[in-house]
C-alpha positions as CSV (number, residue, x, y, z in Angstrom):
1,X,-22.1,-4.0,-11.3
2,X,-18.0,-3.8,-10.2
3,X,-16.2,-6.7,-10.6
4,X,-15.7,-8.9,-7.8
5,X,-12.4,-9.4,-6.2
6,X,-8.6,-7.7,-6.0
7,X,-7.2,-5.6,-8.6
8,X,-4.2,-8.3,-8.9
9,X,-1.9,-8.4,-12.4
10,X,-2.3,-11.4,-13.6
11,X,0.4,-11.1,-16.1
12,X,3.2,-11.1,-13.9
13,X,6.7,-11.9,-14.1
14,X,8.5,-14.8,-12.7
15,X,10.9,-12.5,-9.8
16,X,12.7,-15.7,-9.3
17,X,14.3,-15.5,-12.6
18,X,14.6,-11.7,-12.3
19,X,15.8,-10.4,-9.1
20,X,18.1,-9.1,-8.3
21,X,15.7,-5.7,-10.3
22,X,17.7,-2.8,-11.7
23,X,14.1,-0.7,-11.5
24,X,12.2,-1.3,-8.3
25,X,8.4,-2.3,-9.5
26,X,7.0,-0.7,-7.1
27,X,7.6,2.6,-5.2
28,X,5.2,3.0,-2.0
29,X,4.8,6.8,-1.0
30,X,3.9,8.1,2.2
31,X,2.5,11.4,1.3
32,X,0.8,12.1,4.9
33,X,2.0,10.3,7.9
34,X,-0.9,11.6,9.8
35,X,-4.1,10.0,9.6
36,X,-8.1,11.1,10.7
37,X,-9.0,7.8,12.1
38,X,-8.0,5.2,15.0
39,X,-8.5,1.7,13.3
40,X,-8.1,-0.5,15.9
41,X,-6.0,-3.0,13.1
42,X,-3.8,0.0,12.7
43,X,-0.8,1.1,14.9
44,X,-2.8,4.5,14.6
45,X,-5.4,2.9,16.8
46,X,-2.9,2.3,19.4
47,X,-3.2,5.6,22.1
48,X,0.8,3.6,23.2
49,X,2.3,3.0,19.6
50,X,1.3,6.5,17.9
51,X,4.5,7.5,19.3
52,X,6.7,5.3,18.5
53,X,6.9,6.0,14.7
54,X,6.6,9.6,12.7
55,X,3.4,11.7,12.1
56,X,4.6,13.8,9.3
57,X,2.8,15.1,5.9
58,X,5.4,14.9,3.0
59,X,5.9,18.7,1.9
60,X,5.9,19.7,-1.9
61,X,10.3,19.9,-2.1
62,X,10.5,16.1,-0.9
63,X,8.1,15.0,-3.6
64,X,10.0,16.6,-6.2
65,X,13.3,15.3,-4.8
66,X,11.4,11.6,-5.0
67,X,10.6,12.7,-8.6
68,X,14.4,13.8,-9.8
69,X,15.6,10.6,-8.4
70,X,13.0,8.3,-9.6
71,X,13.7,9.6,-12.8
72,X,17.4,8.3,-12.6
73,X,16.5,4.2,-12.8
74,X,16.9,2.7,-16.4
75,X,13.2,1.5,-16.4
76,X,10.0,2.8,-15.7
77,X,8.3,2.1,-12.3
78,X,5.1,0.1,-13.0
79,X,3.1,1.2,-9.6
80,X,3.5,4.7,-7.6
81,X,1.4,4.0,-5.0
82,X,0.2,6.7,-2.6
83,X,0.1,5.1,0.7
84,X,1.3,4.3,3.7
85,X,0.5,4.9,7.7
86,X,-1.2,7.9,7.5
87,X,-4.3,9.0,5.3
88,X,-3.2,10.5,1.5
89,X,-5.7,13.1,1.0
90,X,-4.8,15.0,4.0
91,X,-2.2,16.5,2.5
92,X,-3.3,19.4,0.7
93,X,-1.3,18.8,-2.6
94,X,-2.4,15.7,-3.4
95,X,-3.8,16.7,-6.6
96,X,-0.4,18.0,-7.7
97,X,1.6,15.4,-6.6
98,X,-0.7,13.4,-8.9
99,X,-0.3,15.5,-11.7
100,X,3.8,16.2,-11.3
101,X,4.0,12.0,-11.5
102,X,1.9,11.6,-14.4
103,X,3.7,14.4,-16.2
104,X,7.5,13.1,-15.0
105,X,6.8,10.1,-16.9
106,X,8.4,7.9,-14.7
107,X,5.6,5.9,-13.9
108,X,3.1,3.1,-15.8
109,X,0.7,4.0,-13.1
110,X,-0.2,6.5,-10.1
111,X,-2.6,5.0,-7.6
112,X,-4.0,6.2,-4.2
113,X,-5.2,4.5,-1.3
114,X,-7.7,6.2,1.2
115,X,-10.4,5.8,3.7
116,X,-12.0,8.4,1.6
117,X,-13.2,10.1,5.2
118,X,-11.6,13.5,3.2
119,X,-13.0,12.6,-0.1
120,X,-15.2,16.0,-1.8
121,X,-16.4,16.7,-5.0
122,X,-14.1,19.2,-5.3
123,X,-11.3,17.0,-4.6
124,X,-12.8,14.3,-6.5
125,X,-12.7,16.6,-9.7
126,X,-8.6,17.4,-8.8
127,X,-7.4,14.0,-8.6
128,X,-9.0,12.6,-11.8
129,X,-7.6,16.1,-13.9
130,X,-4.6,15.1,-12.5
131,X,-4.7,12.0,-14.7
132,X,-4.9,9.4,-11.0
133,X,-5.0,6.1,-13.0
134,X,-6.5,4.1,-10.1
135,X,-8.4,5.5,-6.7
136,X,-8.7,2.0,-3.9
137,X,-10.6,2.7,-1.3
138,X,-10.7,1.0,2.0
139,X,-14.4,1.1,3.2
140,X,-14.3,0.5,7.4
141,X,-17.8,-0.5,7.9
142,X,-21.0,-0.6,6.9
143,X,-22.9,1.8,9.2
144,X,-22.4,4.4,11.8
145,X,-22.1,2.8,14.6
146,X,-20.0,0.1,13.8
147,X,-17.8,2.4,11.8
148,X,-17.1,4.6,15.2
149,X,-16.4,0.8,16.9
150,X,-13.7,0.3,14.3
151,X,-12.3,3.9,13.5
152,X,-13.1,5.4,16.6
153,X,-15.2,8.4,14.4
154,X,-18.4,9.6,13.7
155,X,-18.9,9.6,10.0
156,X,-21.9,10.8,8.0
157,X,-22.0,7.6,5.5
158,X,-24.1,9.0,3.3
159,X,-22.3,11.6,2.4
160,X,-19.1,9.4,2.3
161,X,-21.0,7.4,-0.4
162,X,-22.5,10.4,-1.8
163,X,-19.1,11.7,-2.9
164,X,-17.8,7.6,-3.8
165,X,-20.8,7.9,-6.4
166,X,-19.3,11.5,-7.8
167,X,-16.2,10.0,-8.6
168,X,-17.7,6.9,-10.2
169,X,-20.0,8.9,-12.2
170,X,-17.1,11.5,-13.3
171,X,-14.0,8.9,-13.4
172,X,-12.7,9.1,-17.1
173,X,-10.2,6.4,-17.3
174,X,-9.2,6.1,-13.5
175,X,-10.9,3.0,-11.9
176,X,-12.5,2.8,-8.6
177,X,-11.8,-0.1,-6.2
178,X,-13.4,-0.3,-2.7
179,X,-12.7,-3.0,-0.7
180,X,-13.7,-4.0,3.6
181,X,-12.1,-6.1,5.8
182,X,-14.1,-9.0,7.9
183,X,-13.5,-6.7,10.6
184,X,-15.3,-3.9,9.2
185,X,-18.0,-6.2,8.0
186,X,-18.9,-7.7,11.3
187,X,-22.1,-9.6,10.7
188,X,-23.5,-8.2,7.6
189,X,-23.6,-10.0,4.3
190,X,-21.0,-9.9,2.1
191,X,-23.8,-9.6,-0.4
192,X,-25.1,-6.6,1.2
193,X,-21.6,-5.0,0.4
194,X,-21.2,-5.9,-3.0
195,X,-25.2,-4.9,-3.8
196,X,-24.5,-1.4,-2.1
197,X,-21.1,-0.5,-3.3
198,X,-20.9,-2.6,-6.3
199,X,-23.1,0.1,-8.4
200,X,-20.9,2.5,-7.9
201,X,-16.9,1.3,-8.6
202,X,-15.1,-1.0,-11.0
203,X,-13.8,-3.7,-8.7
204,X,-14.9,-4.8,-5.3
205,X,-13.4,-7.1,-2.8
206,X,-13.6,-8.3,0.9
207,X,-10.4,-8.7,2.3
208,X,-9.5,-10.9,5.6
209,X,-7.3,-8.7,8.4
210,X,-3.7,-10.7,8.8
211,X,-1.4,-10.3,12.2
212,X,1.3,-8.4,9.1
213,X,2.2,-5.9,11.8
214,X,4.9,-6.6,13.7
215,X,4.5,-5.9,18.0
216,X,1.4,-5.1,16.9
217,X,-2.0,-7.3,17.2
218,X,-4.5,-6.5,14.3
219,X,-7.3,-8.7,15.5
220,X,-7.4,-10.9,12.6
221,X,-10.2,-13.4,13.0
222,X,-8.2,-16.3,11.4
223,X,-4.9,-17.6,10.5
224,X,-6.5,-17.0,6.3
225,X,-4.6,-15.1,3.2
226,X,-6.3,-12.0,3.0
227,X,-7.8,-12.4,-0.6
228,X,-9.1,-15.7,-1.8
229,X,-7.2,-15.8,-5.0
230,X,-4.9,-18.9,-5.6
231,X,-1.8,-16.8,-5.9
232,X,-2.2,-15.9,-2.3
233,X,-3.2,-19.3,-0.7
234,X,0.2,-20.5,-2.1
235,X,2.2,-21.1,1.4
236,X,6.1,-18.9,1.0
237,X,8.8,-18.8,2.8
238,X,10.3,-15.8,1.2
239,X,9.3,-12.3,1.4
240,X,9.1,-10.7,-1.9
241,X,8.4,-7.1,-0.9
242,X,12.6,-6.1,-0.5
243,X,13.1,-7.6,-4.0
244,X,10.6,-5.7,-5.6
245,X,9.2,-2.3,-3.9
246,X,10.5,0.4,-1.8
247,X,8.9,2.3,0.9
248,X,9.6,6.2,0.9
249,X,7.9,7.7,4.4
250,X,6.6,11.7,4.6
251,X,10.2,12.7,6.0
252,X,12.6,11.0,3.4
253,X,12.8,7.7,5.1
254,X,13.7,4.5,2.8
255,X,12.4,1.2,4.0
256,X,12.2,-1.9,2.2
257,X,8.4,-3.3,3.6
258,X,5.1,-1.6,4.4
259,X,4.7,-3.4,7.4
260,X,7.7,-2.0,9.4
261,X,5.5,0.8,10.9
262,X,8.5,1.7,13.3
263,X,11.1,1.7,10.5
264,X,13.5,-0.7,12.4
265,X,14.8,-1.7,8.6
266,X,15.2,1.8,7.2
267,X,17.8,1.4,4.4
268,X,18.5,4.9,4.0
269,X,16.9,8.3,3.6
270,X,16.6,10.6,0.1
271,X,17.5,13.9,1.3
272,X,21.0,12.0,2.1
273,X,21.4,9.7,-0.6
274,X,19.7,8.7,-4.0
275,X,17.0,6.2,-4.3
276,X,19.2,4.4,-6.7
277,X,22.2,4.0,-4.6
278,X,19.5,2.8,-1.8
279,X,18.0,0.6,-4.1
280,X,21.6,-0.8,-4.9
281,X,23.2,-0.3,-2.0
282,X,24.7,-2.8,0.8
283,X,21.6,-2.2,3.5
284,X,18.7,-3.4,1.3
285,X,21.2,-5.9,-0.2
286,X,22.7,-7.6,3.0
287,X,18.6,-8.0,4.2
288,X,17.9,-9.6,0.5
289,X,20.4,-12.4,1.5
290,X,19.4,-12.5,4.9
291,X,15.7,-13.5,3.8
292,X,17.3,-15.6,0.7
293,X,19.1,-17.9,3.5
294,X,16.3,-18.1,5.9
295,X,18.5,-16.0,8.4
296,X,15.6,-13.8,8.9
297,X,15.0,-12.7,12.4
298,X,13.4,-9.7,14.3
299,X,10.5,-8.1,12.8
300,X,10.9,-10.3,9.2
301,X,10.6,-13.0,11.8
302,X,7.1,-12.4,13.3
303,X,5.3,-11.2,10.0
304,X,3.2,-13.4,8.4
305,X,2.8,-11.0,5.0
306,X,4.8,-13.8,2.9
307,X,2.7,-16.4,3.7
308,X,-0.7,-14.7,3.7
309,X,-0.4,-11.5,1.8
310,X,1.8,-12.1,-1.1
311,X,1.0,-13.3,-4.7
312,X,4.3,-13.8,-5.8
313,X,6.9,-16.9,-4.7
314,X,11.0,-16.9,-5.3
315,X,11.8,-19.8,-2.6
316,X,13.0,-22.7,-5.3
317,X,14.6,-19.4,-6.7
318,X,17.2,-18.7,-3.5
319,X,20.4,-20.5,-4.9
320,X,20.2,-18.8,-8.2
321,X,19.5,-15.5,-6.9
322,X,22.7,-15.8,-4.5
323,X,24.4,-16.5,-7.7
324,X,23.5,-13.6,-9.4
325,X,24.1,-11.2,-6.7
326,X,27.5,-12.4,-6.0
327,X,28.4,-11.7,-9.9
């Protein structure tokens, strides 16, 4: 049976004595911005907000523009993570953008998030020849009908966990994580879950819906961090995600935070300027001080993703930090 609870590192560094990072930790990578469901703790399930931000799948040149200029930081990236608004594995080179990151080098690991609505064999077979270290998959319910309530789909789940049970069964060294939200849940027991799913992946979580979406209501059922881990019941007053990660959309777009769906902080965009100069440059660095002296306002205002979705805390950290980006 899969391990219970989030994949999180417990070896981590302390960011407070760290930051400012010459090598972002994390690079976040919208390969599609279009998705084939309507959560309804998604912008996506939002007939009004769809609009309001970019439905794009990332085409094969801009990934290999990502990958010449990821190549240019000192360090290797610890996490490419394939995510973002949309759903990964509609874009139909997936597998190859996979495989080009793993061969580039650049990266300790290559993950993908998905509702796995797309997931085949066939595909299944792809990704792990690609050499995917890590597939987490975001489970939205536990039967039809309440899956159409959440996702706004009809969805044959057998065959969704027909195809989950493939690539456990053929995995190699890439490791399976399937998580649901209390949302998706509903009523059921959390045992039912892990008895179901938990033959069939490595690690397995629940994980609570948080209001991290700015103008946006996600329908979270309690002001709770969204895994029960002790890093992340720690109360912060500091986001860490501009420190540490960047956010690279399907059309180029830089942003420093996965929860600015409408890309109000975008910090710059590849196909004009390199990810390092972003990463260093005076946008992302004036909004690091901003946070660091609790001027935060707009959308860094509303969020509640520091307090309730973060593992990591820099606030007795601010003063040095100042320090070090001044010299």
């Amino acid at each position: 049976m899969a391990e219970r609870g989030n994949m999180i590192n417990r070896n981590r560094m302390n960011l407070g004595e760290k930051v400012p990072l010459d090598t972002p930790l994390v690079i976040q990578l919208e390969a599609s911005g279009v998705c084939n469901l309507e959560c309804s703790f998604c912008p996506h399930g939002d007939a009004n907000l769809r609009g309001l931000f970019p439905q794009e799948i990332m085409t094969p040149e801009m990934f290999q523009l990502f990958l010449k200029q990821a190549k240019e930081f000192p360090e290797k990236i610890k996490a490419l993570r394939i995510i973002g608004l949309g759903e990964p594995l509609l874009n139909k080179d997936i597998a190859e953008f996979v495989k080009s990151a793993k061969e580039s080098g650049s990266f300790e690991n290559v993950e993908i998030t998905t509702n796995v609505v797309a997931l085949t064999k066939e595909m299944s077979t792809k990704l792990i020849d690609a050499g995917l270290d890590s597939l987490r998959v975001s489970l939205e319910a536990l039967d039809a009908e309440s899956f159409y309530k959440v996702a706004k789909r009809n969805i044959n789940l057998d065959t969704m966990y027909e195809n989950l049970e493939f690539f456990y069964n053929n995995r190699k060294e890439c490791k399976l994580y399937i998580k649901i939200t209390d949302i998706g849940l509903g009523d059921v027991s959390e045992e039912v879950f892990y008895e179901k799913y938990g033959r069939i992946c490595d690690y397995i979580c629940v994980e609570k819906v948080i209001e991290n979406w700015p103008e946006f209501s996600a329908g979270a059922k309690g002001d709770a961090p969204m895994f029960d881990i002790e890093e992340y019941k720690e109360q912060k007053s500091i986001c860490i995600q501009p420190f540490k990660l960047l956010c690279i959309c399907a059309n180029g777009d830089v942003v420093p935070c996965c929860s600015d769906w409408k890309r109000v902080l975008k910090v710059g965009n590849i196909a004009e300027e390199s990810l390092k100069s972003i990463w260093t440059g005076d946008k992302l660095r004036n909004l690091q001080k901003h946070l660091l002296k609790m001027e935060q306002g707009g959308i860094c205002k509303e969020c509640m993703h520091p307090r309730l979705s973060q593992p990591d805390n820099i606030d007795d950290y601010r003063d040095e930090i100042l320090k070090r980006m001044k010299s």
